[in-house]
C-alpha positions in Angstrom: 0.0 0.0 0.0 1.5 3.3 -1.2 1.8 6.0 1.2 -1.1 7.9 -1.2 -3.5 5.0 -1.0 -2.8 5.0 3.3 -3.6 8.9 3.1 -6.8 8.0 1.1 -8.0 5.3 3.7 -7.9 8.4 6.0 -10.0 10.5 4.2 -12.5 8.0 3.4 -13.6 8.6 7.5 -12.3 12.1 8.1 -13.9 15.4 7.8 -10.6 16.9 8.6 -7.2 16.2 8.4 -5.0 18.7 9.7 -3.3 18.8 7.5 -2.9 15.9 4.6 0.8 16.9 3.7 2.0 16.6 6.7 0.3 13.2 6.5 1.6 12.3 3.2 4.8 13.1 4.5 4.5 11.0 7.8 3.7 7.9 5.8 6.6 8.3 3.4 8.5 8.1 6.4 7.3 5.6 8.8 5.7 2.6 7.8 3.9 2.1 11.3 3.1 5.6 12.5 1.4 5.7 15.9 -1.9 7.2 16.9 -4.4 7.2 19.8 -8.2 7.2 20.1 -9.2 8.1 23.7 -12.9 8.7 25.4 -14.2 9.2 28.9 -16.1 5.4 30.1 -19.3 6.8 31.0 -22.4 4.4 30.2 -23.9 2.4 27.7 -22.2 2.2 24.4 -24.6 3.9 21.5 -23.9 3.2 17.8 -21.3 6.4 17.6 -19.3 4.4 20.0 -19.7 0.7 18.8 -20.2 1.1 15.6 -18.4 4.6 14.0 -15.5 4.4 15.5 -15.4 1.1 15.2 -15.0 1.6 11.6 -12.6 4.2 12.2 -10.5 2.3 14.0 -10.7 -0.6 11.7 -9.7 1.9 8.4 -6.5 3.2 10.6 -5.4 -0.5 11.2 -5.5 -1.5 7.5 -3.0 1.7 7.0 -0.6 -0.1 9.5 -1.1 2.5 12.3 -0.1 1.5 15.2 -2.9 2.5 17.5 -3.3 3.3 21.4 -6.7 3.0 23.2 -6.4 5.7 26.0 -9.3 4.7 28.4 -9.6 8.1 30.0 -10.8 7.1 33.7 -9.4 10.3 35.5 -11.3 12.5 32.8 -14.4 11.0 33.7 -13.6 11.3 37.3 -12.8 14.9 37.0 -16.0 15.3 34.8 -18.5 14.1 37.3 -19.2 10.6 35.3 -20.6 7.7 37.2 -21.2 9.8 40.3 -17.2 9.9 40.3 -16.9 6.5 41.2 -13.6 5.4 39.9 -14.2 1.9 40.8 -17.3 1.9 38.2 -15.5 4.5 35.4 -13.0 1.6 35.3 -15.5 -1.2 35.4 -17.2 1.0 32.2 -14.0 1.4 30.5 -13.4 -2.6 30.8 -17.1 -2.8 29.3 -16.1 -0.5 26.2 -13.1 -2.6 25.5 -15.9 -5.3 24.9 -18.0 -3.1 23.0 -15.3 -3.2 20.3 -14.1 -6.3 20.7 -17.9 -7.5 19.8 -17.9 -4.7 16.6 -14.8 -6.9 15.3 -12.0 -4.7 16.5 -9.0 -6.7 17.1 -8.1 -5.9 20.5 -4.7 -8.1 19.9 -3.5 -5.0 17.7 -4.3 -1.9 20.1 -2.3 -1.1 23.0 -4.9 -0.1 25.8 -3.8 2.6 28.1 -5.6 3.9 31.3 -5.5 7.4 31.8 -4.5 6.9 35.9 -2.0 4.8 34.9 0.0 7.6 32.2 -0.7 10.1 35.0 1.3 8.6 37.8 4.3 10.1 38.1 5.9 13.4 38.4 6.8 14.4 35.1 3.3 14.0 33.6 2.3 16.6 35.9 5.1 18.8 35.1 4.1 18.6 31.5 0.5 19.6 32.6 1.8 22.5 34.1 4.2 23.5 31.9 0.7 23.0 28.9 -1.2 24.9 31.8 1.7 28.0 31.0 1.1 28.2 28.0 -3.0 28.5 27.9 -4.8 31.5 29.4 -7.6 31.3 31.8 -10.0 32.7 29.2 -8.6 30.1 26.0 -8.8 27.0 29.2 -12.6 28.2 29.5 -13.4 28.0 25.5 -11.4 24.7 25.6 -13.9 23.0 28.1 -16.1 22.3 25.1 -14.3 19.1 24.9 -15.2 17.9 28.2 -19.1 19.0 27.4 -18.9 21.9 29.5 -18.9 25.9 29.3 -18.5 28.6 31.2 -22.1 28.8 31.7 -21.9 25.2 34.2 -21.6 25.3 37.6 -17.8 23.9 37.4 -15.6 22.3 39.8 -11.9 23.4 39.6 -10.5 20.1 38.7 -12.8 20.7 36.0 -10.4 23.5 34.9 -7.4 21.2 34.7 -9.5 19.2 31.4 -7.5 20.9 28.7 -4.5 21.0 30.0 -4.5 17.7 31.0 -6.0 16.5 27.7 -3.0 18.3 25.6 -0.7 17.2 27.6 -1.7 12.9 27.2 -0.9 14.0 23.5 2.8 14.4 24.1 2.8 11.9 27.0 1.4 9.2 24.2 4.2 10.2 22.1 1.5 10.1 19.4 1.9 11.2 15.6 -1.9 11.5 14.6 -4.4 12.1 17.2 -7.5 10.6 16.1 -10.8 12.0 17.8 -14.4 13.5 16.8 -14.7 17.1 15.8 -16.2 17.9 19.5 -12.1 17.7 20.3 -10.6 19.9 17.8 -9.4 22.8 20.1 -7.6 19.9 22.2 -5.4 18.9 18.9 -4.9 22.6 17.7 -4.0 23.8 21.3 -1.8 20.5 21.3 -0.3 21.8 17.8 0.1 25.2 18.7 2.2 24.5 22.1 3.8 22.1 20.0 5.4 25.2 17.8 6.1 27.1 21.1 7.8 24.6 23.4 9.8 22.7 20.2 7.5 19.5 21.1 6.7 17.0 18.3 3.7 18.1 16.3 0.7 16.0 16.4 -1.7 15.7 13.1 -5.1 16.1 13.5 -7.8 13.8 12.1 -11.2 14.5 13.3 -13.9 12.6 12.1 -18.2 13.7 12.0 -20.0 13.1 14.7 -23.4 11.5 14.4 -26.4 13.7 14.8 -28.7 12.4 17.8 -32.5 11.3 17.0 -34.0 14.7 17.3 -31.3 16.2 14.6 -29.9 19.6 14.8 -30.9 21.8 18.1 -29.3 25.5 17.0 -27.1 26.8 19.7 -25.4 30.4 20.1 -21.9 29.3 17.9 -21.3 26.7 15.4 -19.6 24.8 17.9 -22.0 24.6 20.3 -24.2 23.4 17.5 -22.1 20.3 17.4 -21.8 19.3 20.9 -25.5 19.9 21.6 -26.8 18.1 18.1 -24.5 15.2 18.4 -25.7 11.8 19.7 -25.3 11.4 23.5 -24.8 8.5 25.6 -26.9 10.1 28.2 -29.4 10.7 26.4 -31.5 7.7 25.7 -33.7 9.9 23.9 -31.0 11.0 21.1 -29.2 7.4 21.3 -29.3 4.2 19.8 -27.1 1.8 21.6 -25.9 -1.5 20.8 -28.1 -3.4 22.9 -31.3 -2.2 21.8 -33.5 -4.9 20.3 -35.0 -5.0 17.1 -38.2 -3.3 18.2 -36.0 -0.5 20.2 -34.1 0.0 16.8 -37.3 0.0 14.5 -39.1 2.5 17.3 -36.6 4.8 17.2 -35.8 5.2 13.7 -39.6 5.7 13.2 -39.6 8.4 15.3 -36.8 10.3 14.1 -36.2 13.2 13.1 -36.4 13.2 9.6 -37.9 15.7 6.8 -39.0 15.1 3.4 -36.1 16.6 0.8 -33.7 17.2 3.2 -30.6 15.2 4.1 -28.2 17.8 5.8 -29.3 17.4 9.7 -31.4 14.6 9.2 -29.7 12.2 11.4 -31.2 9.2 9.5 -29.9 9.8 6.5 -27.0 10.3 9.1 -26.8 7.2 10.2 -26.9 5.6 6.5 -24.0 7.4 5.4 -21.2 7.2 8.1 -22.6 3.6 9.4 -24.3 1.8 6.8 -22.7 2.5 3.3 -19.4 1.7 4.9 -20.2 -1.4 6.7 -22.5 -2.9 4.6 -21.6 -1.0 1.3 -25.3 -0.6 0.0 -29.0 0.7 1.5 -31.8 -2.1 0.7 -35.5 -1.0 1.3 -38.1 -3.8 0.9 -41.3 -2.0 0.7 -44.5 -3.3 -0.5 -45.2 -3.6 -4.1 -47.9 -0.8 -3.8 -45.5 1.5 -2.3 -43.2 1.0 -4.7 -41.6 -2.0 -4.1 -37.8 -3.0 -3.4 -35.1 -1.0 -4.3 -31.4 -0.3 -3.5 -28.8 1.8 -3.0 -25.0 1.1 -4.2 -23.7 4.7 -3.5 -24.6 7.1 -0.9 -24.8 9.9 -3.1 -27.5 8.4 -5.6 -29.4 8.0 -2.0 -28.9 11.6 -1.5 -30.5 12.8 -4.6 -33.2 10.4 -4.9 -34.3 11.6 -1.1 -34.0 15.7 -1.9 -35.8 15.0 -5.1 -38.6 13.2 -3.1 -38.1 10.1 -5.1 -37.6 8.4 -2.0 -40.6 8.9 1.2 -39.3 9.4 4.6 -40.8 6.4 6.0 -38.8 4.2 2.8 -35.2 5.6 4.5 -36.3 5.5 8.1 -37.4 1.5 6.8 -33.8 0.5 5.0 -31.9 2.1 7.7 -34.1 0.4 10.5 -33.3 -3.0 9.1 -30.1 -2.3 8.1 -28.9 -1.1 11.4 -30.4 -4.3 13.1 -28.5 -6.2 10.7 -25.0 -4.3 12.1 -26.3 -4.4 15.6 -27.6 -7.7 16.3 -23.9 -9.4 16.4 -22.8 -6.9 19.2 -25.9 -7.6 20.9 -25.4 -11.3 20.7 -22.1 -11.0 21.4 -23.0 -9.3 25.3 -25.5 -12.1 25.4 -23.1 -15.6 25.1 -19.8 -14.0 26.2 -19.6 -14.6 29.7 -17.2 -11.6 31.2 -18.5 -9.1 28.3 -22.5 -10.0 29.7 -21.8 -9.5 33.4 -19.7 -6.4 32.8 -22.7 -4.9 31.0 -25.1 -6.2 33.4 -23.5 -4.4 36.1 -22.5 -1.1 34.1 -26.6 -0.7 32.7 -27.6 -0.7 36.5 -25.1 2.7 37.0 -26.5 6.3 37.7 -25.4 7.7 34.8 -24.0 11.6 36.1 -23.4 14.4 33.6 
């Protein structure tokens, strides 16, 4: 596989790659260049989690990437998850390992790092610090986007230590591509930025979409607030679809989705079809009745896209193919949880948390 062709795997997921020559460039020169994927363990796993970056993940192993798993325990500690029970974050983080492990990621090629085990010694704190330096108090409170939070919440100081801290796992990783959702962009560019001040390696940056939840877009004050509030939550069972739900959860809430005639931008079951379904399954099948037009499918997203804005295609006919489609993608992670014997009691035990924002 040509350095090109690796580059191209990237951008078949990405929405932005900061920046694709310096990409190019890090291929040329290292057939095995490392990268990280890191999230707070805070609840059950919806299809962002277990299925999209599952994919992702998948696409950055085929390039030969050699990939760490930071399980970011302290972060959800910090950030209130799980009541701040680090006993249950960890058990949570243990489940999520099995969450991928049951959407056919092979563990066996990921190195899994725990966030309170990078963060025991002294000179990861010094390297906080010395981030903390660097960042003003006013740039730290725009930053705590990534952690879900703004200056508007009612914010613990440890709280305030989140972008720091989060910049700093970057060059404590040793990472060459940091490889997260576009809700933790300022994290990579402040990461890229101190990178230029302090003569530190210089991460890349590949941020990939992040699924709309049920109800699609809710406008907020700023683009990125847009984002963060639109996107599908985890805490939200509302906005979510997790890999457990049964067929009848999946069909429910697909059917009553957001989701307007001609429209596919914000529509977060056309969503779901593009970043889940064309990927993994490579195609969109809709069995309808004959009277209602009868079957019909989909080889290429963008032929869905035009046939839906023209209104060749009904609402209920998408939310229908991507209903049974999904079930088709979830079922195996569901079955999985239901015959392996450590993955079902950790999920047991995790779906009985109090699930804290």
């Amino acid at each position: 596989m040509t350095p090109k062709e690796k580059v191209d795997i990237i951008k078949s997921f990405a929405q932005e790659i900061v920046s694709e020559p310096e990409l190019l460039k890090l291929f040329e020169e290292k057939a095995h260049p490392t990268a990280y994927d890191g999230f707070e363990p805070s609840g059950i796993a919806p299809i962002h989690f277990g299925l999209l970056r599952a994919i992702n993940v998948k696409k950055l192993l085929e390039t030969g990437i050699y990939l760490k798993l930071f399980l970011a325990d302290y972060f959800a500690y910090i950030n209130n998850k799980v009541g701040a029970d680090m006993e249950k974050i960890q058990k949570v983080g243990d489940y999520f390992v099995e969450v991928w492990k049951a959407s056919g990621v092979d563990i066996r090629k990921i190195e899994i790092i725990w966030a309170s085990d990078l963060m025991n010694s002294l000179e990861y704190w010094d390297r906080v610090l010395t981030v903390a330096r660097h960042l003003t108090l006013n740039r730290t409170f725009k930053s705590l986007t990534i952690a879900g939070r703004s200056q508007k919440d009612n914010l613990s100081t440890a709280q305030l230590f989140y972008p720091a801290m989060q910049v700093a796992d970057i060059f404590e990783l040793d990472v060459d591509i940091c490889q997260l959702g576009m809700d933790q962009r300022r994290a990579n560019m402040l990461a890229r930025e101190i990178s230029d001040k302090l003569n530190w390696k210089k991460p890349i940056a590949v941020h990939h979409h992040m699924l709309l939840g049920l109800k699609g877009i809710k406008q907020m004050e700023s683009a990125e607030q847009t984002l963060i509030a639109s996107k599908m939550s985890k805490s939200d069972p509302t906005s979510s679809i997790y890999v457990h739900d049964t067929k009848e959860e999946i069909e429910h809430k697909i059917k009553t989705a957001f989701c307007p005639p001609n429209q596919t931008q914000g529509n977060p079951v056309f969503d779901y079809a593009k970043y889940i379904i064309f990927p993994s399954l490579g195609n969109l099948k809709i069995t309808r009745a004959k009277e209602h037009g009868g079957y019909i499918e989909f080889n290429e997203v963008d032929d869905l896209k035009t046939a839906y804005e023209k209104g060749d295609l009904h609402p209920n006919d998408l939310k229908l193919g991507v209903s049974n489609s999904l079930e088709i993608l979830i079922k195996p992670v569901r079955e999985y949880f239901e015959k392996d014997k450590k993955a079902k009691g950790l999920y047991n035990e995790v779906r009985n948390y109090s699930i804290t924002r």
